[in-house]
C-alpha positions in Angstrom: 17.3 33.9 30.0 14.5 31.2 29.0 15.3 29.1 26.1 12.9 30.5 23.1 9.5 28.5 22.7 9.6 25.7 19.5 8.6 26.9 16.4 5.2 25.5 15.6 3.7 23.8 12.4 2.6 26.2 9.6 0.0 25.3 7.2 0.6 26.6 4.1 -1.0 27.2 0.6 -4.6 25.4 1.7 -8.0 26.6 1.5 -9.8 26.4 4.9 -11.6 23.3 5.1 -14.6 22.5 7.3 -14.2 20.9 10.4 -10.7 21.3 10.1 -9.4 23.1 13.5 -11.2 19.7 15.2 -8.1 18.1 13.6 -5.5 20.8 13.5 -5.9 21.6 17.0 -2.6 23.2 18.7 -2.2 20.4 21.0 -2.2 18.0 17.8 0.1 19.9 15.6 2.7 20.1 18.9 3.1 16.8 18.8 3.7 16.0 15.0 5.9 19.0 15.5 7.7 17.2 17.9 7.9 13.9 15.7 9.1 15.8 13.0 11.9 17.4 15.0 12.8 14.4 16.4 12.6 11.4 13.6 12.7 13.3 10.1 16.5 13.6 10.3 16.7 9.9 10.6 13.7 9.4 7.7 16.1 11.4 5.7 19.4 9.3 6.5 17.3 6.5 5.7 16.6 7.6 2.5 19.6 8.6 1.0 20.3 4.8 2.4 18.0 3.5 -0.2 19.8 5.4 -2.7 23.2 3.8 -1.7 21.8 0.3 -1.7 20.0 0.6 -5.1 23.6 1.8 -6.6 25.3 -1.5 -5.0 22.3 -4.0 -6.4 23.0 -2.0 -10.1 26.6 -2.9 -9.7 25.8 -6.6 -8.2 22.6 -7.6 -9.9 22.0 -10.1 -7.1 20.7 -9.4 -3.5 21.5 -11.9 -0.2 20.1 -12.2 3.0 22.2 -9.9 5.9 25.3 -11.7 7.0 25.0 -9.5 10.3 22.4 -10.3 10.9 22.3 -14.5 10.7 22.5 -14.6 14.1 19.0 -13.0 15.0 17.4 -15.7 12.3 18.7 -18.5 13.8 17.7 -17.7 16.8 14.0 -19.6 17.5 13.7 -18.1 20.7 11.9 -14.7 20.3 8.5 -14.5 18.8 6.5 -10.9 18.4 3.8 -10.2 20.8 1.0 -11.6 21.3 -2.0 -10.1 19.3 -4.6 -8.5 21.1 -8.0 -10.0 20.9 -9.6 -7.3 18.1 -6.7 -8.6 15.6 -6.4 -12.2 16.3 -8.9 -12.7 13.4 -8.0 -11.4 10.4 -9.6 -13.7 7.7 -10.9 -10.8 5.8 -9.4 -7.5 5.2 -11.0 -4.7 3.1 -9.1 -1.9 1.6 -10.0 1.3 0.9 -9.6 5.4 1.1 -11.5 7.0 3.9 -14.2 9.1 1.9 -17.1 9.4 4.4 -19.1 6.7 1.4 -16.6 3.8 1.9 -15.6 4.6 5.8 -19.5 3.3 6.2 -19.3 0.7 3.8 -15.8 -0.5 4.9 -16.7 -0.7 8.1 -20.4 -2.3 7.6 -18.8 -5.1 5.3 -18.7 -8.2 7.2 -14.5 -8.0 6.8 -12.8 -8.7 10.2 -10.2 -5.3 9.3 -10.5 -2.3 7.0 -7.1 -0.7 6.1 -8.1 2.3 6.2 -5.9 3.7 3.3 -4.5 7.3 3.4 -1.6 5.7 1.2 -1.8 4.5 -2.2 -5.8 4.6 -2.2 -5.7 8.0 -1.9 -4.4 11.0 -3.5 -2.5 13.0 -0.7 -5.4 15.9 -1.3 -5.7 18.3 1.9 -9.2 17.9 1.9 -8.5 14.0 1.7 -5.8 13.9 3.7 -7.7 16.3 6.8 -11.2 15.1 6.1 -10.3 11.2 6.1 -9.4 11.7 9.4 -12.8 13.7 10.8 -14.2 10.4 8.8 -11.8 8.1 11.4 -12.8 10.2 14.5 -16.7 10.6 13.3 -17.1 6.7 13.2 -15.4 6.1 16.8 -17.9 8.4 18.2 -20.8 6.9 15.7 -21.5 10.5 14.2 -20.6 9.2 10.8 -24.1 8.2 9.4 -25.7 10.6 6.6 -27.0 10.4 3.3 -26.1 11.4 -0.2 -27.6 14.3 -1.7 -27.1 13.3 -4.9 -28.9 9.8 -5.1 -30.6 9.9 -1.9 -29.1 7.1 -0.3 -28.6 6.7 3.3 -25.4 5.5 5.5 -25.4 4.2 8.5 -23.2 1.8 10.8 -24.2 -1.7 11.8 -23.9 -2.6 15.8 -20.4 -1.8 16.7 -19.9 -5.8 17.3 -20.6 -5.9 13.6 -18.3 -3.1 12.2 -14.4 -4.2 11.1 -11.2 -3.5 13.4 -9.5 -0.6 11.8 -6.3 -0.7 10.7 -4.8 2.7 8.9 -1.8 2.7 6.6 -0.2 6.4 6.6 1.9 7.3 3.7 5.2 5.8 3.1 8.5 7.5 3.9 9.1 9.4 0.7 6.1 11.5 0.6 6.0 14.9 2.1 2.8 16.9 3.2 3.8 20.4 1.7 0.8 21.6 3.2 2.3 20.9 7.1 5.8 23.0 7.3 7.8 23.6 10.3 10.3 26.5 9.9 9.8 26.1 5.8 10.4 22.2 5.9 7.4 20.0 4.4 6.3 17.3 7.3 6.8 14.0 5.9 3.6 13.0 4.8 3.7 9.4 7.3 4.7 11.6 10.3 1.5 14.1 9.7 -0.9 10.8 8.5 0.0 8.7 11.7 0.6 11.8 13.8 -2.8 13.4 13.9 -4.6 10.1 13.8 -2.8 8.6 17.2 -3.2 11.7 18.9 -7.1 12.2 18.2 -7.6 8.7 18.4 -5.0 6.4 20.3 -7.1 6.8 24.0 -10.6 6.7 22.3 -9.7 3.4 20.2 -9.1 2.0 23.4 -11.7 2.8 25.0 -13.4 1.0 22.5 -11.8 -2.2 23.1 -9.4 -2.1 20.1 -6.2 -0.1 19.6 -4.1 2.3 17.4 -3.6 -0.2 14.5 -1.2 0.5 11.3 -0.4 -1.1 8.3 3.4 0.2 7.4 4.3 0.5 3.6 6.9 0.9 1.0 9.2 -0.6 4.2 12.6 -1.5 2.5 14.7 -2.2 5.4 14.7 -3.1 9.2 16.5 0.3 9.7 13.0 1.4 8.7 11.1 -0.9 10.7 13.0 0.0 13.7 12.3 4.1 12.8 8.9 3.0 13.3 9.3 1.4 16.6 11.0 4.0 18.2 8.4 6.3 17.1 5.5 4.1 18.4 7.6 4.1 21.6 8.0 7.7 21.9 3.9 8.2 20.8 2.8 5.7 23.4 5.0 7.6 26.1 3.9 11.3 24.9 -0.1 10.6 25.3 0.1 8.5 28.2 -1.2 5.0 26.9 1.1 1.5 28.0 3.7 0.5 25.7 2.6 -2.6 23.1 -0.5 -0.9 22.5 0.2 0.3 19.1 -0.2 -2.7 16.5 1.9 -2.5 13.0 1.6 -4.9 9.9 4.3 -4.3 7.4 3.8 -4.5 3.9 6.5 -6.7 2.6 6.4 -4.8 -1.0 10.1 -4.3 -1.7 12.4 -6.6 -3.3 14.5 -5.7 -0.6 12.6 -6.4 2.5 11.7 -9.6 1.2 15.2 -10.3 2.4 15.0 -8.8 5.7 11.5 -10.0 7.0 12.4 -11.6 10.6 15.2 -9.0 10.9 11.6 -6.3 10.6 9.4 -8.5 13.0 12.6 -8.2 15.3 12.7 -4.6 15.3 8.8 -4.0 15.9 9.0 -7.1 18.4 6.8 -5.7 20.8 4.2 -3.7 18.3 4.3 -6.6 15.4 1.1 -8.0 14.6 2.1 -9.4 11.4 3.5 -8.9 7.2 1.4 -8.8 4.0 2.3 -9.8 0.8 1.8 -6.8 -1.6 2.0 -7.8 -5.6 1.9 -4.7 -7.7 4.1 -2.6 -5.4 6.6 -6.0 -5.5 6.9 -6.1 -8.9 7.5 -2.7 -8.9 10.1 -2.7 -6.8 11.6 -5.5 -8.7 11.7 -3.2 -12.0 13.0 -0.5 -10.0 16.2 -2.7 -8.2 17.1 -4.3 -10.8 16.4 -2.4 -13.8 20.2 -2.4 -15.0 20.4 -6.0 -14.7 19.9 -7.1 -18.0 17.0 -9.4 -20.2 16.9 -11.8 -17.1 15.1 -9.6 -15.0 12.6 -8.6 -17.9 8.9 -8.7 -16.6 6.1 -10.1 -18.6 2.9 -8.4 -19.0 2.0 -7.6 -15.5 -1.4 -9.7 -15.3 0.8 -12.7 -16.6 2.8 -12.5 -13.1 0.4 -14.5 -11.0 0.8 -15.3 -7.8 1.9 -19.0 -8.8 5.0 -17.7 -10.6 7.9 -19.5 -8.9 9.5 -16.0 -7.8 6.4 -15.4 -6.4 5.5 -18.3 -4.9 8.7 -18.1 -2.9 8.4 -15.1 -1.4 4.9 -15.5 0.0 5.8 -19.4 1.3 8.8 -17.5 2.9 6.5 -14.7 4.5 4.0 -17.8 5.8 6.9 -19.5 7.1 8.5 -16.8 8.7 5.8 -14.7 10.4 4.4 -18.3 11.7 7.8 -18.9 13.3 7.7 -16.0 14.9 4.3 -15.7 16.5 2.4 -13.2 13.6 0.3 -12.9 11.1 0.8 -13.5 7.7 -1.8 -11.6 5.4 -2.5 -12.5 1.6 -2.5 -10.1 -1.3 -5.0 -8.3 -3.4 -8.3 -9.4 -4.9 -9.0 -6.4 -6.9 -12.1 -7.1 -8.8 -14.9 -4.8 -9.2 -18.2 -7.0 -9.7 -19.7 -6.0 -13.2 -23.8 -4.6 -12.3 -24.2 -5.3 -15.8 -22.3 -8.4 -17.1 -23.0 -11.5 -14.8 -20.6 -13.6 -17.2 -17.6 -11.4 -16.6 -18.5 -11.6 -12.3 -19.0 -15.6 -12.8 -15.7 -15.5 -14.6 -14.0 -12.9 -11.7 -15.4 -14.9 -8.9 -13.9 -18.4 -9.8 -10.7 -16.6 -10.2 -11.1 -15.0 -6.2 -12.2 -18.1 -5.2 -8.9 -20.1 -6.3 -6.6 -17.2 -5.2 -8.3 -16.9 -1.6 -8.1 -21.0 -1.4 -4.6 -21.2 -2.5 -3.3 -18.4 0.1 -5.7 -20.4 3.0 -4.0 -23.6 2.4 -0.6 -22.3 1.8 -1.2 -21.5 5.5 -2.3 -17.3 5.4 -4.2 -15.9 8.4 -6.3 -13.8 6.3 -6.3 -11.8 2.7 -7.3 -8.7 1.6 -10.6 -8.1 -1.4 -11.7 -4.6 -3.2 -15.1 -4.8 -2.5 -18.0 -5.8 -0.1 -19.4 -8.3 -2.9 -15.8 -10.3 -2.7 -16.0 -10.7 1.1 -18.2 -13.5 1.3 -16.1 -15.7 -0.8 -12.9 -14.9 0.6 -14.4 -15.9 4.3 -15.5 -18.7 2.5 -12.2 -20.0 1.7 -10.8 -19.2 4.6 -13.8 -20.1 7.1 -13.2 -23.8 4.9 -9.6 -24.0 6.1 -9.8 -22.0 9.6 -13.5 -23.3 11.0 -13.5 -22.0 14.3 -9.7 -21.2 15.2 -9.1 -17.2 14.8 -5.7 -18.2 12.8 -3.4 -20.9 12.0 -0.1 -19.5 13.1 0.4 -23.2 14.4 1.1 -24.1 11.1 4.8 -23.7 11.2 5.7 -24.6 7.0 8.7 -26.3 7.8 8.8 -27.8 5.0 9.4 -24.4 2.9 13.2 -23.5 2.3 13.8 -20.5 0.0 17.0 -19.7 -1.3 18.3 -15.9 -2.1 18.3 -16.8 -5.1 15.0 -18.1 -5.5 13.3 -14.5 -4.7 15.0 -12.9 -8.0 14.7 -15.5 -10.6 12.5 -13.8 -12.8 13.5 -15.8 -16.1 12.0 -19.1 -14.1 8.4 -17.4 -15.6 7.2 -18.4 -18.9 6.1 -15.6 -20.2 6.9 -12.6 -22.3 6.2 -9.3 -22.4 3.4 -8.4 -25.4 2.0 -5.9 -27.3 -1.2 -5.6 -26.1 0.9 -5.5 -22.6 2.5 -2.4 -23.6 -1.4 -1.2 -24.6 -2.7 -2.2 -21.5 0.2 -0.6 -20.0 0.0 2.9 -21.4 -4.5 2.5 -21.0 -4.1 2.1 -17.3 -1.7 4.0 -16.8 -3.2 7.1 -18.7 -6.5 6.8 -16.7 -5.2 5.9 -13.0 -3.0 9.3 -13.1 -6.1 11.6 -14.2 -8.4 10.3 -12.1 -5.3 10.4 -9.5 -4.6 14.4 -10.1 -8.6 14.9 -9.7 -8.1 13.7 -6.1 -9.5 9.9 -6.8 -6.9 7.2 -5.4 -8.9 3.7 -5.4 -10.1 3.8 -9.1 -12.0 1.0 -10.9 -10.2 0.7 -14.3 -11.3 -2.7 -16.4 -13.4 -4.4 -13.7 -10.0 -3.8 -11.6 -9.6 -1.4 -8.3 -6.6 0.1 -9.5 -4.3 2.6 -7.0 -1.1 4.1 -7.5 0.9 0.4 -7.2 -1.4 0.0 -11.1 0.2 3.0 -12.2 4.0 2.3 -11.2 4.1 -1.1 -12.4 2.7 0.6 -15.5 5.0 2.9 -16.3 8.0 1.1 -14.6 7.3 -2.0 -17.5 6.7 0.3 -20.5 10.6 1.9 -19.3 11.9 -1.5 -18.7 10.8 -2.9 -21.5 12.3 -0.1 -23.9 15.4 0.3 -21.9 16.0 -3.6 -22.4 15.0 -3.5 -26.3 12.1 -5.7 -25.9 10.8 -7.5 -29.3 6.9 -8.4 -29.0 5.4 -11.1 -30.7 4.6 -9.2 -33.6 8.0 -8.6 -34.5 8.2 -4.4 -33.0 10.8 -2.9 -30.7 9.7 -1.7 -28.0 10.7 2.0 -28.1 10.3 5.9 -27.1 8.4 6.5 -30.2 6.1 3.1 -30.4 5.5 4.2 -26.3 4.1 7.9 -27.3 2.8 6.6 -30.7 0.1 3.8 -28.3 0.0 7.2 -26.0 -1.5 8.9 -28.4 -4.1 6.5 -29.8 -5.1 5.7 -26.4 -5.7 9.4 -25.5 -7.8 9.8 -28.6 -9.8 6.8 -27.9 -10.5 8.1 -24.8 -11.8 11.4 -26.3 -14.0 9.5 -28.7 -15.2 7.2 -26.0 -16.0 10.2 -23.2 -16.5 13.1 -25.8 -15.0 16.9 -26.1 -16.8 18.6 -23.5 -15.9 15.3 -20.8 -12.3 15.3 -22.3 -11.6 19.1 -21.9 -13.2 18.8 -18.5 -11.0 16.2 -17.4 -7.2 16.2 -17.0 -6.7 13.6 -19.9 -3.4 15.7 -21.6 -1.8 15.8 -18.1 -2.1 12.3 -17.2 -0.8 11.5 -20.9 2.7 13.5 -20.5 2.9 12.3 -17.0 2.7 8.9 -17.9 5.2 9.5 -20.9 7.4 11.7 -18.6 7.8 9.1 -15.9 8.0 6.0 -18.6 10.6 7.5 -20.6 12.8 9.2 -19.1 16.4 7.8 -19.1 16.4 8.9 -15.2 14.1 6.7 -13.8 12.0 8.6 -11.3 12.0 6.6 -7.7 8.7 7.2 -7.2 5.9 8.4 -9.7 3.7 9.5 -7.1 6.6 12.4 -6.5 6.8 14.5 -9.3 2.6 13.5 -9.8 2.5 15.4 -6.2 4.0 19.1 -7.9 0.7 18.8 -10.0 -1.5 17.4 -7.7 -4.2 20.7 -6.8 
């Protein structure tokens, strides 16, 4: 008797969209089938992992680089791959959601990449999630341009020697697509983003000269990184396309893969192109580790951690040091402003702020950095074009001279700053805002002159629980509490109603975002990931 045929993906719960069998084509959903049978048991061991480890840093308070794994570090032989020739120049990265509006603009920008964001620029949607990728496959094949109904305005791409290399980031490895089941089990939601978009688009990407690029988030171990390998291995094999042509950046976002960043080159050796220093998601993940640790590890008001904060300022010198060692890219953070159409003080103001930030991370030896917005690539390529001139990088420049100790990443009280009252406003004001415009579908949301995406949000609410949990005093002499928290909550949401009116307000899904935000913040069990129980009421 013949073995019985593999069950196949179901989609479940989703309103038909257009275009959407070009995606969900049988041949497509066998394979992220056959991803999900094969890796999710692992993605699962791997969480529960993180579980174990975060128990162990509550118990410790500290964190050390692997003893099992000093060998592979001292060891200057192996380097990553070379990069291929559409990624050597990164200068200037632009990040985004893939909405057909900014997959032409992104693209058009005059950045060398667009991370093209189905992570925490976009609310996981199943129009947003299936439609972002028609957007990816439309562009390849230059069927992309059109024009807005509602202000007229039409979209087109530049020459394709003008457009940016793409690089996607898929969701990270807690996220499920409930949409995608197989046999009642939700696909994780990076196995169905990465999936679909390497099996429409690996052959035809290269083709094009370029490659099936990825940026990899919320990593938080090498065990993860090498998850990803051996998926890229088994990818590559499946569609018929040589091994090394997949290319993965890793966002070193985590507290904890700050410690394991050559042991994460190592594992994607051969598909490495290079790490990123994330900010919001690091602090974050800071909060989250070591949220039992006591007043040292108490975080100012988030925009007083700046990139020069000692803690800070070791873990990017450690990224340049180490992907320059070992033959990759290191990529800079975020510039995240929006420039004002209607207040050229506050863009003069913004744009001298870019411009130090993007000439800090050139000369601190970064390959390249990421900006917002079109208007912010011409000064970042400025710093960088000052620093770089003709060369495509300057992975030569080993930093040597840079020697971080464990300790060094986690010293927190070496900052001079305090949390603040209008810290806790700001808080609970971007917080409140980010999730309603996140549960209406909107990822990438310009908040205070800021893109904000869902890092703003857990940095949010992770320092308003911190910051009550560890009995914070402000300046002006009040606890930080439960009740002060919902007491700003409420002011805030009826500011907002007086600012937007009643007939915006009921439209909107203000209420919802508010007992989110005061759900997640407040809570004595601190919720890993906001984005998880947002995702129950995300229609």
């Amino acid at each position: 008797m013949s073995a019985p045929a593999p069950s196949t993906l179901a989609i479940v719960d989703a309103e038909p969209l257009p275009r959407q069998d070009e995606v969900l084509t049988p041949a497509a959903l066998a394979f992220v089938a056959e991803l999900h049978r094969r890796f999710t048991p692992r993605r699962d061991e791997l969480l529960a992992r993180r579980g174990e480890r975060r128990a162990e840093i509550a118990r410790t308070s500290t964190l050390d680089f692997l003893p099992e794994t000093a060998q592979l570090r001292e060891d200057d032989s192996w380097k990553v791959a070379p990069a291929p020739a559409a990624l050597d120049d990164r200068r200037v990265e632009i990040t985004g959601p893939t909405d057909r509006k900014m997959t032409v603009n992104a693209l058009n920008s005059g950045a060398r990449v667009w991370l093209a964001d189905f992570e925490d620029a976009s609310a996981p949607t199943w129009e947003n999630v299936i439609l972002g990728q028609l957007n990816l496959t439309d562009a390849y094949n230059r069927a992309i341009d059109f024009t807005d109904p509602k202000s007229g305005k039409s979209y087109a791409l530049k020459p394709a020697d003008d457009l940016a290399t793409v690089v996607m980031r898929p969701r990270g490895w807690h996220l499920n697509e409930r949409h995608l089941q197989l046999d009642g089990t939700p696909v994780p939601g990076a196995l169905v983003d990465f999936g679909l978009y390497f099996f429409h688009n690996a052959q035809r990407l290269i083709d094009l000269g370029k490659g099936p690029y990825f940026y990899l988030p919320k990593t938080e171990s090498h065990l993860e990184a090498r998850l990803w390998n051996d998926i890229f291995v088994f990818a590559q094999d499946y569609v018929g396309i040589p091994q090394g042509t997949v290319r993965a950046t890793v966002l070193i976002e985590t507290i904890t893969a700050a410690y394991e960043m050559e042991e994460i080159l190592y594992e994607l050796r051969d598909h490495a192109s290079g790490l990123n220093a994330g900010r919001w998601d690091y602090l974050f993940s800071i909060v989250k580790n070591f949220r039992d640790g006591g007043s040292k590890f108490v975080l100012p008001d988030r925009n007083l951690v700046t990139m020069t904060a000692p803690f800070m300022r070791a873990y990017t010198e450690l990224l340049v040091r180490t992907c320059h060692k070992r033959g990759a890219h290191a990529i800079g953070g975020m510039a995240a402003f929006i420039p004002s159409r209607r207040d050229a003080e506050v863009n003069k103001v913004a744009f001298e702020k870019v411009k130090a930030d993007k000439d800090r991370e050139a000369h601190d030896g970064f390959d390249g950095s990421w900006v917002a917005h079109p208007d912010l690539v011409p000064i970042a390529m400025a710093s960088f074009d000052a620093v770089l001139g003709e060369k495509p990088n300057q992975k030569d420049r080993l930093r040597e001279d840079v020697s971080v100790a464990p300790g060094d990443l986690i010293a927190i009280d070496s900052l001079d700053a305090r949390p603040t009252f209008g810290g806790l406003k700001n808080a609970v004001a971007v917080g409140i805002r980010y999730i309603e415009a996140w549960l209406r579908g909107m990822g990438a949301v310009a908040i205070f002159n800021l893109m904000e995406d869902a890092a703003t949000a857990e940095i949010s609410r992770s320092q308003i629980w911190q910051w009550i949990n560890a009995d914070v005093v402000f300046e002006n002499g009040v606890h930080a509490t439960a009740d002060l928290a919902r007491k700003v909550a409420a002011e805030e949401l009826a500011a907002i109603r007086a600012e937007i009116g009643d007939e915006a307000f009921a439209a909107g899904n203000w209420q919802q975002a508010h007992d989110l935000l005061l759900q997640v913040s407040l809570d004595q069990d601190y919720a890993d990931f906001l984005t998880l129980p947002a995702y129950e009421q995300l229609r």
